[in-house]
C-alpha positions as CSV (number, residue, x, y, z in Angstrom):
1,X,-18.6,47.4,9.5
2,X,-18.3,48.8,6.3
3,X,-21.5,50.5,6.4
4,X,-20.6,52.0,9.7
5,X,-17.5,53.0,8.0
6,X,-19.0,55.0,5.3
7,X,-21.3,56.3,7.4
8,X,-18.8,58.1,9.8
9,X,-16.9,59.1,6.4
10,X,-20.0,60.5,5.1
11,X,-21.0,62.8,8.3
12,X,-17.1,63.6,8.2
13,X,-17.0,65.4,5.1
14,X,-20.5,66.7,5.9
15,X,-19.4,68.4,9.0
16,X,-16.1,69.6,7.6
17,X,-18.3,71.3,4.8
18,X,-20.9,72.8,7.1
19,X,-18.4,73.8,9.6
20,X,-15.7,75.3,7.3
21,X,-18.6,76.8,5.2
22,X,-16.2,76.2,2.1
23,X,-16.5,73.3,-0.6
24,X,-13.1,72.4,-0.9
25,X,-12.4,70.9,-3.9
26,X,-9.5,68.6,-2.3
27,X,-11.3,67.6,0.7
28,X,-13.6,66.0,-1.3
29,X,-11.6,64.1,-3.3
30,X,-8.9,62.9,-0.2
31,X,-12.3,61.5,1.0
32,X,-13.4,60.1,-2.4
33,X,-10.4,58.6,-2.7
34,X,-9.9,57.1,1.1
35,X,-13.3,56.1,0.6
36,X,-12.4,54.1,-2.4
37,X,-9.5,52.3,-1.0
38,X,-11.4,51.2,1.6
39,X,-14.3,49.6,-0.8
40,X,-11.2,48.0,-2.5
41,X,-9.4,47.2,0.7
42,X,-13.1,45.4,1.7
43,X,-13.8,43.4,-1.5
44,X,-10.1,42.4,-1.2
45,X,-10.8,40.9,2.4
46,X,-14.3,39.3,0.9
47,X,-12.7,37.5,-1.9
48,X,-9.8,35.7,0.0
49,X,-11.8,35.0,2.7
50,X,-14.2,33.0,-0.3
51,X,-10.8,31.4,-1.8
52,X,-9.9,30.2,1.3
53,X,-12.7,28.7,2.7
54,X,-13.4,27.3,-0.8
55,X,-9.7,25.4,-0.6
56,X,-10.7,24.1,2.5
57,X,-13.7,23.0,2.0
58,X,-12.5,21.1,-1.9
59,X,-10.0,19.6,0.6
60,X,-12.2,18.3,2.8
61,X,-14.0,16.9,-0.3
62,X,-10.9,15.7,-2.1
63,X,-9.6,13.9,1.4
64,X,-13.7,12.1,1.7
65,X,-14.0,11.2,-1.5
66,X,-10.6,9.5,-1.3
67,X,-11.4,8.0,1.5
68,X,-13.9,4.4,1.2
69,X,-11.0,3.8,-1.5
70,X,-8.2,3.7,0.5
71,X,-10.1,1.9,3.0
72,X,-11.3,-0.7,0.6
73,X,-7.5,-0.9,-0.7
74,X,-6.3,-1.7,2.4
75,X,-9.4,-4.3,3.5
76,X,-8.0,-5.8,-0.1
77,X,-4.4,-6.0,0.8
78,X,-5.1,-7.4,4.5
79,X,-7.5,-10.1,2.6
80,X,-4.4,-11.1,0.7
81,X,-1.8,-11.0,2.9
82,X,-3.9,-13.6,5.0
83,X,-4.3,-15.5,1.8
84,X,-0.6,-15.6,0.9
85,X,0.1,-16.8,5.1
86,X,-2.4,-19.6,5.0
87,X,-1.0,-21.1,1.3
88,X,2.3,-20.6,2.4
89,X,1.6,-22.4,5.5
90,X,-0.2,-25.0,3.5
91,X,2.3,-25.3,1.3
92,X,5.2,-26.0,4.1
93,X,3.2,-28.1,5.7
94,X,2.6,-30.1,2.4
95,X,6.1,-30.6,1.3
96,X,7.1,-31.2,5.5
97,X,5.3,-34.3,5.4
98,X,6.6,-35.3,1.5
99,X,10.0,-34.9,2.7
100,X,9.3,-36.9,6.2
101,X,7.9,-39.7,4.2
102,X,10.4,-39.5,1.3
103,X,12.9,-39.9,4.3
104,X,11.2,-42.7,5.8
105,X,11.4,-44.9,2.6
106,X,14.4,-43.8,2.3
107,X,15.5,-44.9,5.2
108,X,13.4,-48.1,5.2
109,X,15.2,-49.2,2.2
110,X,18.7,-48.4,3.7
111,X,17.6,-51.0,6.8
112,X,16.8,-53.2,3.4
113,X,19.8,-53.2,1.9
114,X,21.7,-53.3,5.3
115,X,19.7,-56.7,6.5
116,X,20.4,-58.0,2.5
117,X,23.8,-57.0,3.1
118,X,24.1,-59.2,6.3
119,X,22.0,-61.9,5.0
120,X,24.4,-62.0,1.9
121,X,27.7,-61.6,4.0
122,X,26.1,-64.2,5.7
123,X,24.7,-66.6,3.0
124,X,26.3,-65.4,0.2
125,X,23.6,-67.0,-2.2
126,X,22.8,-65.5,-5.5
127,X,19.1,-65.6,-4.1
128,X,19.7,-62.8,-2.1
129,X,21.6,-61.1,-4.4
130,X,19.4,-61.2,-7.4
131,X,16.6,-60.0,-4.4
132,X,19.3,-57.1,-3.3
133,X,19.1,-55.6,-7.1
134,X,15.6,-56.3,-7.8
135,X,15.1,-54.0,-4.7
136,X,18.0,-51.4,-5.9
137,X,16.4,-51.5,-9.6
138,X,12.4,-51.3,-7.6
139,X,13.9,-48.5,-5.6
140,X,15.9,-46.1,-7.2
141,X,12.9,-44.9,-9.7
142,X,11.4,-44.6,-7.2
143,X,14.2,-41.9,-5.4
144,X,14.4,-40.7,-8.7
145,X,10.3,-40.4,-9.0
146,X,10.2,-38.8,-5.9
147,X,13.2,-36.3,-6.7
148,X,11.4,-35.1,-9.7
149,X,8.1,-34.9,-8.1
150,X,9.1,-32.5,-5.0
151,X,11.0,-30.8,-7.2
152,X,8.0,-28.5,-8.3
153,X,6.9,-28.1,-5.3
154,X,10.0,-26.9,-4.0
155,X,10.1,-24.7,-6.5
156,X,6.7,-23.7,-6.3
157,X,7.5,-23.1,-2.1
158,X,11.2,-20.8,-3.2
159,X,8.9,-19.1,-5.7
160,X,6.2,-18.1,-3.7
161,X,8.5,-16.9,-1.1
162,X,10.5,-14.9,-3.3
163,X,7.0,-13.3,-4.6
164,X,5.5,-13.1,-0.9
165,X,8.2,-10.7,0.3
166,X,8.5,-8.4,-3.1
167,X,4.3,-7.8,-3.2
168,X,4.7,-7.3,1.1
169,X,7.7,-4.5,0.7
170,X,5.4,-3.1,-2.0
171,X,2.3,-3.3,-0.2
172,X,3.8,-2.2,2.8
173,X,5.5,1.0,0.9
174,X,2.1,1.5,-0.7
175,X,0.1,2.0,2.5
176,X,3.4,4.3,4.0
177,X,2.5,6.3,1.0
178,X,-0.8,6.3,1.6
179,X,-1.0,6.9,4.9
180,X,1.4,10.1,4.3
181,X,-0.6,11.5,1.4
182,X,-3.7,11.4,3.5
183,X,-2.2,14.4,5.6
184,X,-1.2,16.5,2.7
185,X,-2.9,17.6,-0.7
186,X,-0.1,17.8,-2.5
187,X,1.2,14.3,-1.5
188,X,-2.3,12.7,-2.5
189,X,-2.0,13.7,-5.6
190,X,1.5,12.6,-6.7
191,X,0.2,9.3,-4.7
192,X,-2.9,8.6,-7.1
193,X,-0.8,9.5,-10.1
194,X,1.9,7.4,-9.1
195,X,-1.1,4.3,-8.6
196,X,-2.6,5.2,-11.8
197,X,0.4,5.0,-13.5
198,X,1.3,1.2,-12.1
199,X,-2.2,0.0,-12.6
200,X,-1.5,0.9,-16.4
C-alpha cells in the first residue's frame, strides 16, 4: 500500500512536470512534503499496531503464567476445606459420644442415690448411709474429672469453629478476588500484591 502510494505520487509530479513543461519549485515541495506525512502517518500506524499486539500478547503471557498457580491455590484450599469438615466432624462426633456417656453415669448414679435414698427411708441404717457417701465421695471426682476433661475439648470444638468460619470467609474472598482479577490486568496485579503482602 505504501509503495503503491508513492508510486502514484511519484508519476503525479512526473506528469505535472512533463505536462506543464515548468519545474515549479512549490509543486515539488507540496509533494515532498505530502509525501513525508504520509511515511510519518505509515510508521505511526506500524508502531501502534507493534504496541498493541505486544500488550496483548504479554497479557496472554501474564494471564498463563498466572494460571497452574491459581489452579494449584485453589486444589490447596479445596484439600483443606475437606480437611477442616472431616476433623470437625470427627471432633463432634467425639465429644457427642463423651457427653452421651458422661450423661449415662450421670444418670446411673442419680438411679443410685435414688434406690439408696429408698433403701435408707426405708431402713434407715447407717450401712446404707456410710454406702450413700462412699458413692457421693466415689462419684463426684469423678463429675468433676469428667468436667475438666471435656472441658478442652469443648474448647478445642468452639475454637476450631471460630477459626473454620474466619479462614472460609477469607478463603472464600480470596478466590472472589481471584476469580475477578483473572478478567482484568489491572486487577491481577493489585491481587498478587495484595497476596504477597499477607504471605509476608
Amino acid at each position: 500500500m505504501v509503495q503503491s502510494r508513492t508510486l502514484y505520487l511519484q508519476r503525479t509530479v512526473g506528469t505535472d512536470v512533463h505536462e506543464d513543461g515548468k519545474n515549479d519549485a512549490t509543486a515539488i515541495t507540496e509533494v515532498a512534503k505530502r509525501l513525508d506525512e504520509l511515511e510519518g502517518f505509515v510508521a505511526n500506524q506500524e508502531s501502534n499496531g507493534k504496541a498493541t499486539g505486544n500488550a496483548g500478547q504479554l497479557k496472554v503471557e501474564v494471564r498463563n503464567s498466572l494460571q497452574p498457580d491459581l489452579d494449584a491455590l485453589n486444589r490447596a484450599v479445596r484439600r483443606y476445606e475437606k480437611r477442616m469438615v472431616a476433623l470437625t466432624m470427627q471432633t463432634e462426633s467425639r465429644l457427642q459420644e463423651l457427653e452421651s456417656r458422661m450423661s449415662d453415669a450421670i444418670t446411673l448414679a442419680a438411679a443410685a442415690e435414688r434406690s439408696s435414698n429408698q433403701s435408707r427411708s426405708r431402713r434407715g441404717s447407717s450401712a446404707f448411709v456410710l454406702l450413700d457417701w462412699a458413692s457421693a465421695v466415689f462419684l463426684l471426682p469423678l463429675q468433676a474429672g469428667w468436667a475438666v476433661v471435656s472441658f478442652p475439648a469443648k474448647l478445642a470444638s468452639m475454637f476450631m469453629g471460630i477459626v473454620e468460619n474466619y479462614v472460609g470467609s477469607k478463603v472464600r474472598r480470596e478466590m472472589k478476588t481471584a476469580g475477578r482479577s483473572s478478567s482484568g490486568h489491572g486487577r491481577k496485579s493489585n491481587a498478587s500484591s495484595r497476596m504477597a503482602k499477607k504471605a509476608m
